[in-house]
N, C-alpha and C positions, 0 to 999 in steps of 0.2 A: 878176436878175429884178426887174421893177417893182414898188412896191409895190398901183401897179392890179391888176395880171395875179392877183397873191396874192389882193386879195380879190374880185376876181371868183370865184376859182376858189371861195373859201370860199363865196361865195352858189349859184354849183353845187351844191357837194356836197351839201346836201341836197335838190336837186332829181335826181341822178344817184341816189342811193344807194335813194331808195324804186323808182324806175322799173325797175334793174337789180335789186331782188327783187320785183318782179312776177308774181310766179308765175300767169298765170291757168289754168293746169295744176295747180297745188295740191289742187284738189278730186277731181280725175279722174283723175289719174297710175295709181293702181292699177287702175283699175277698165279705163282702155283700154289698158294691158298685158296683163290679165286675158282681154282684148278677143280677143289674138294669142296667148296661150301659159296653160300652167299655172298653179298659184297655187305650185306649186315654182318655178317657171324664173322668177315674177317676184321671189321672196324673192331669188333667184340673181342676178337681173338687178339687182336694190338695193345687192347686196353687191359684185360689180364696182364699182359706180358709187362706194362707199365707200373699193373699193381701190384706184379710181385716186387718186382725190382725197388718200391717203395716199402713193401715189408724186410726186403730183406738187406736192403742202404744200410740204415744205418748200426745194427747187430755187425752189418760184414764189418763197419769202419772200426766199430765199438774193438772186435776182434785184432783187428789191424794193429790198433794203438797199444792194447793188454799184451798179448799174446807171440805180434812178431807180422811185417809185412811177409816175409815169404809162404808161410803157412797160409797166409789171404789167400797170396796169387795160386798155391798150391792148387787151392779149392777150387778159384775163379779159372783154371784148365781142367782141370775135373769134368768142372760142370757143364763147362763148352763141350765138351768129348760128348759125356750123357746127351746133349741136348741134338747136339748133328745126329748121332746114331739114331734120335726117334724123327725127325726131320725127313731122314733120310728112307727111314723105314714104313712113316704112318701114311694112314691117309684117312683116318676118320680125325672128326673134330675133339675128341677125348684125348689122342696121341699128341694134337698138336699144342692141345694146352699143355700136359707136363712137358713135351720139349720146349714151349715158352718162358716157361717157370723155369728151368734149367739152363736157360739162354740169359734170362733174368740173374739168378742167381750169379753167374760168369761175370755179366756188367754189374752187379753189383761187387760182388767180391773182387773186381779190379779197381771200379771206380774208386778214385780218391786213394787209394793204397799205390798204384802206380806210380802217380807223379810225388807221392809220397814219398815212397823210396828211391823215386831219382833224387829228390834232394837230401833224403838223409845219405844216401852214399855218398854224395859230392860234398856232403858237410862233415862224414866221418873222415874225408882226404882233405880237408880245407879249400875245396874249391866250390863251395854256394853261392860265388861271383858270379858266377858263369854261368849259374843255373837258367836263367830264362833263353840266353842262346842258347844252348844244348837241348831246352824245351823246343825253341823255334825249329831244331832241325830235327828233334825225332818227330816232332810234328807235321813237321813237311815229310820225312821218310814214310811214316803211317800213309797219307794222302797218294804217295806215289804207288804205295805197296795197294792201297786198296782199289789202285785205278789199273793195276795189273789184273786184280782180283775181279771186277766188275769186267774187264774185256772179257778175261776168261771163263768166267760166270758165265754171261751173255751168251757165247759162244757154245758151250756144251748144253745150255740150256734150249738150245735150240733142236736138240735130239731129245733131251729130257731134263723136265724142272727141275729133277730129285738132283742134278748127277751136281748142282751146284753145291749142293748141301756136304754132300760125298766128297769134295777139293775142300771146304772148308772141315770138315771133320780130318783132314791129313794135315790141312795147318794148325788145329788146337794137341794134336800130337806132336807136332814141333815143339809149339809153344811152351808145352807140359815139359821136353824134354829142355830147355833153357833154364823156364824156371828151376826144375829141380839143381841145375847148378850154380844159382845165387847164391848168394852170402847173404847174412842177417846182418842188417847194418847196426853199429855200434850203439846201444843208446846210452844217453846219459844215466851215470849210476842215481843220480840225487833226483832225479824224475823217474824212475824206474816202476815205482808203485803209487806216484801221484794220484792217477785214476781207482777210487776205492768202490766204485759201484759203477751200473750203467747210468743211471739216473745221474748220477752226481755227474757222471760224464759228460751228458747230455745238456745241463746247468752248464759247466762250466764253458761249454762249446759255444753256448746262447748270450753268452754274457759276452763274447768278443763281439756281439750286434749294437752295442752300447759305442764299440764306434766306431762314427758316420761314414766312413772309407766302405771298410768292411761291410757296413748295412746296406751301402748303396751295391758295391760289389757283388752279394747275395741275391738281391732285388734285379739287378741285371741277370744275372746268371740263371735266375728261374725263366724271367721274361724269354730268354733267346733261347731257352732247351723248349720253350713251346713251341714260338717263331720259326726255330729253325728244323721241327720237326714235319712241318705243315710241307712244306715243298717234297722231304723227304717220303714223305706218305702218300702223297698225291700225284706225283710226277709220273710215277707207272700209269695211271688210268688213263692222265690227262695225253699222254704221248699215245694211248691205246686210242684212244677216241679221235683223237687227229691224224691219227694214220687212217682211221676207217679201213677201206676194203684195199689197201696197197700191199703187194704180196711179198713185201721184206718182214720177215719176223719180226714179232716184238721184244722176245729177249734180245735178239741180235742188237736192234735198236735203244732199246735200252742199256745193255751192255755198253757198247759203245760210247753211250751217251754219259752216263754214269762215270766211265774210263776218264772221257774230255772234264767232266766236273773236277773228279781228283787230281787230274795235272793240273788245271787251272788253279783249284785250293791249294796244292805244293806250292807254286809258285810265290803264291799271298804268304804262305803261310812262312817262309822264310825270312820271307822281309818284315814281319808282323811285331817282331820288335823295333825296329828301326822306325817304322812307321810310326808305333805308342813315342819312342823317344823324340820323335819329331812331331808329333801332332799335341803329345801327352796321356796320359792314358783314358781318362773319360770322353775326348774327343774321338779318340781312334775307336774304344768302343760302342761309342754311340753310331760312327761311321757304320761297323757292322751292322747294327741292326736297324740301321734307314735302308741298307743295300738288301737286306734280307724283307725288309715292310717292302719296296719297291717290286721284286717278284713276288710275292704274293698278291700284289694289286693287281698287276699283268696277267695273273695266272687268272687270277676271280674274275676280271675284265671282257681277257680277249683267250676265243682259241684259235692260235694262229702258229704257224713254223717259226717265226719270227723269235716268239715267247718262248717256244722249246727249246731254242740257242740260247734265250739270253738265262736260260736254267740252269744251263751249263755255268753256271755264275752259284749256285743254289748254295756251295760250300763254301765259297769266298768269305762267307762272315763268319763261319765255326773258324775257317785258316785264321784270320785276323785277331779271330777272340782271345786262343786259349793259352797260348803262349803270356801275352799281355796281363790277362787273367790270373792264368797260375802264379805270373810273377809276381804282381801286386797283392796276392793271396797270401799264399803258403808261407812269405818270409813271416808275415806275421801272426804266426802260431805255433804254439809251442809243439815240441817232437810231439809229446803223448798227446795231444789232441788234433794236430793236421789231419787223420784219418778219417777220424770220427766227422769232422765240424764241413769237410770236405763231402761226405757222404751226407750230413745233414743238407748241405746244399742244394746236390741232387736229389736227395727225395725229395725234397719240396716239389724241385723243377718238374720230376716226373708224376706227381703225383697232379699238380695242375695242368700236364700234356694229358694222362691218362683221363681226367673229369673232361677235359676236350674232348677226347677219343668219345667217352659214354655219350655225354652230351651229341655228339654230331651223329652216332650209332643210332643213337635213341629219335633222332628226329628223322631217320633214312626212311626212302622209300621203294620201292620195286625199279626204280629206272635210276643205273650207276649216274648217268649224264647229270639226274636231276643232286644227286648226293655230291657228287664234285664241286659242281655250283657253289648249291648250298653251304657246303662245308667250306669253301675257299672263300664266299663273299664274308662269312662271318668271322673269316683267321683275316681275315683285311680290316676289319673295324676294328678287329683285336688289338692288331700288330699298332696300329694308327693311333692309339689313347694310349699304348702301352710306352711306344718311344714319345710320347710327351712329356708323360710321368716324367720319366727317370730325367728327360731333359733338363725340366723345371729343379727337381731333385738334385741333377749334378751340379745346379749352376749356386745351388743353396750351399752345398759344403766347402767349407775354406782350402783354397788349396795348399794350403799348411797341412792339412788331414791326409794329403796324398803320400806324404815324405815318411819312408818306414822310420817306426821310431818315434813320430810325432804324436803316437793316439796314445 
């Protein structure tokens, strides 16, 4: 492979990565499901969406690692494509599960393959130094890109739920046409056929939990894709119900509102290295998810305007994480298993959101107000035992175990 083709591709990716999470559906999702069915069957319909995505993790990473990052992302714009067109078309509850499953599939077959091949590019040109800034700012570019997305969501949603679906179904077309002009980044010849099966893959991915960095690193990273889904899911009802009978739209209002979240998360999410290197990294991520337990107590607490501003905060902790995250991760794993062991991560984490989602489904009753409640007081008792864990956990491993190199 040229060394043009490499860094073309590297000037891509951060033009690919904010456009393929473009949600301009973010703001509205629940509300035009709400639209076609119960406020059970759409708790149900989230929890699908959670279980494919856990069937189909870590097969996509397995793929990633064997076979070649681009052919992942190939599939994961595919499947975005397939999943808008039934979004955008259905309206019974059968339509909307395979566009879920096909939404799934998209996050799965990016997840973990993404920041995968941002750092194998930048290590097939010798620059992996730099990888975690270059994280922090397509990180931050994603944020901005999805708070363009959510205004303009919001906005056409206001004529019709569908027509959000229909703008992001013209950005996984973009994203398809980027993709298809990456380059395969180089791999190493003497790792080349390491991985001899899936299982043995799946072993060797497990045995990097042996240590203590890494295991607490996983252990967070499940905890806060729960934490951080809880606001995510609940912030349409809760801003529905607090409007009451005032005659500003609700997408409009959540559009908006959603827009204010992603600037604010851009902002975080640039300095989020800076921040790890001044605070250190378990400090800073624990920062995150006191800030993310904090709204969800406000939310399960109180309904008040007050709370729906300080929501606008709701992303602050994904800005801070992933950056800091990826970086303390990824350097230590090898090429042929970052995909995988990255995808194992997230199944985990979705797979304990999704048993959330059943679980909270399963105890709903006919009145949305009473399901909000309920569902928010019990993600605050969650969030609250959960950052003590990891607290006590962080303060147990040496910080000799933080320094790459040292496990």
């Amino acid at each position: 492979m040229s060394h043009s083709k490499l860094t073309r591709s590297v000037r891509l990716y951060p033009i690919y990565a904010p456009i393929a999470q473009a949600y301009f559906w973010l703001p509205v999702f629940f509300l035009y499901f709400n639209q076609h069915m119960s406020i059970d069957q759409v708790l149900r319909l989230e929890a699908i969406y959670y279980v494919a995505v856990v069937i189909l993790e870590v097969p996509s990473g397995y793929l990633s690692d064997t076979l070649g990052r681009h052919l992942t992302l190939l599939i994961s714009t595919l499947s975005a494509i397939f999943a808008y067109i039934l979004f955008f078309a259905g309206h019974t509850f059968g339509v909307f599960v395979l566009a879920q499953i096909g939404l799934a599939a998209s996050v799965a077959f990016r997840s973990g393959t993404d920041t995968s091949f941002h750092y194998d590019l930048l290590a097939c040109l010798g620059k992996e130094a730099e990888y975690a800034n270059r994280e922090a700012r397509v990180t931050r570019n994603i944020f901005f890109a999805s708070a363009g997305a959510a205004l303009v969501g919001g906005a056409v949603a206001i004529y019709a739920l569908r027509l959000a679906y229909c703008l992001s179904l013209l950005g996984a077309c973009v994203a398809f046409a980027l993709v298809f002009a990456f380059a395969e980044p180089i791999r190493d010849p003497k790792r080349r056929f390491v991985a001899r099966g899936f299982f043995a893959q799946i072993r060797a991915c497990l045995a990097y939990l042996m240590q203590p960095a890494l295991a607490w690193l996983m252990l967070f990273s499940v905890f806060m894709t729960v934490i951080n889904h809880i606001p995510y899911e609940f912030y349409q009802p809760y801003i529905d119900l607090l409007r009451g009978q005032h005659a500003v739209p609700t997408p409009l209002v959540t559009g908006c509102h959603t827009a204010l979240t992603m600037v604010i998360a851009a902002w975080f999410a640039k300095r989020s290295v800076r921040l790890s290197d001044c605070l250190g990294t378990r400090l800073a991520l624990m920062l995150s998810a006191g800030i993310q337990g904090f709204l969800i107590w406000a939310m399960s607490l109180f309904l008040h305007p007050i709370v729906a501003l300080l929501l606008g905060f709701r992303s602050v902790p994904r800005a801070l994480m992933i950056a800091p995250l990826n970086a303390a991760t990824v350097p230590r794993l090898q090429q042929h298993h970052r995909a995988t062991y990255l995808s194992i991560q997230s199944l985990i984490g979705r797979l304990a959101f999704s048993l959330c989602l059943a679980l909270l489904a399963s105890s709903a009753t006919s009145t949305g107000a009473d399901i909000v409640s309920h569902a928010l007081g019990a993600s605050a008792a969650f969030a609250t035992a959960g950052c003590a864990v990891l607290a006590i956990l962080a303060v147990l491993i040496p910080k000799s175990q933080w320094r790459l190199g040292s496990e």
